[in-house]
C-alpha positions, 0 to 999 in steps of 0.5 A: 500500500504505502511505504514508510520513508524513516532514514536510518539513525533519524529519532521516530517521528511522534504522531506523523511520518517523515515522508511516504511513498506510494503508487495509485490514484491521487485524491487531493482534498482542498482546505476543509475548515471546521464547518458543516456540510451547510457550511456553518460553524457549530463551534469556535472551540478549537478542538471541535473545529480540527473535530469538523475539518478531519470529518469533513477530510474522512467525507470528502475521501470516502466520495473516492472510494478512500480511507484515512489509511490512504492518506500520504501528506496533509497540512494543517493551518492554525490561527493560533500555535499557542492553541494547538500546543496547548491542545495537542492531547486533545487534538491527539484524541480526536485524529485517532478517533476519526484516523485510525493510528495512520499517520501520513507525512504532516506539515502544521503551519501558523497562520495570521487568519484564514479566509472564513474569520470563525475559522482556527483551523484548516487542513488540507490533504493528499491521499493515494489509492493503490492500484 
């Protein structure tokens, strides 16, 4: 399915991985934020925000044919670092419960704000779906 990428004498990465590669049909899913399929937010708590954006990364998949396990990079935007580090177990809890224990190569970014203002958070992603 996918492969790995851990070079050797490198520390193991904690909940993402160093790179992944992999062979299949690519599906690219935009920036999903922590709204509903009506496009309104239930929620400003962080947590329940990054809740809503992976749910709707899992939604958007599934019109694929994938899963979170073929999920090979994602990026992730916050409005507020503090926030996220201050979260991180939470947060933690929540990929995991919607993910599974697959960790693709991960990218967390610090931005100044996202262009929908109620939003903390947004995450895009790529999956690959074997051949």
């Amino acid at each position: 399915m996918h492969t790995i990428l851990q070079p050797e004498g490198w520390a193991n990465p904690v909940g993402y991985a160093n790179g992944i590669a992999a062979r299949g049909t690519l599906v690219f899913v935009g920036g999903q934020v922590g709204w509903n399929r009506d496009c309104k937010f239930e929620t400003d708590d962080l947590v329940g925000q990054v809740r809503q954006a992976l749910q709707n990364v899992v939604d958007v998949l599934a019109e694929a044919g994938a899963g979170p396990q073929h999920l090979t990079s994602m990026t992730w935007y916050f409005t507020d670092k503090a926030a996220y580090l201050a979260n991180l177990k939470p947060i933690g809890d929540v990929y995991r419960e919607l993910m599974g224990r697959h960790y693709p190569a991960m990218a967390a970014v610090e931005v100044t704000a996202l262009i929908e203002d109620r939003a903390k958070v947004e995450i895009q992603a790529i999956a690959v779906i074997p051949d």
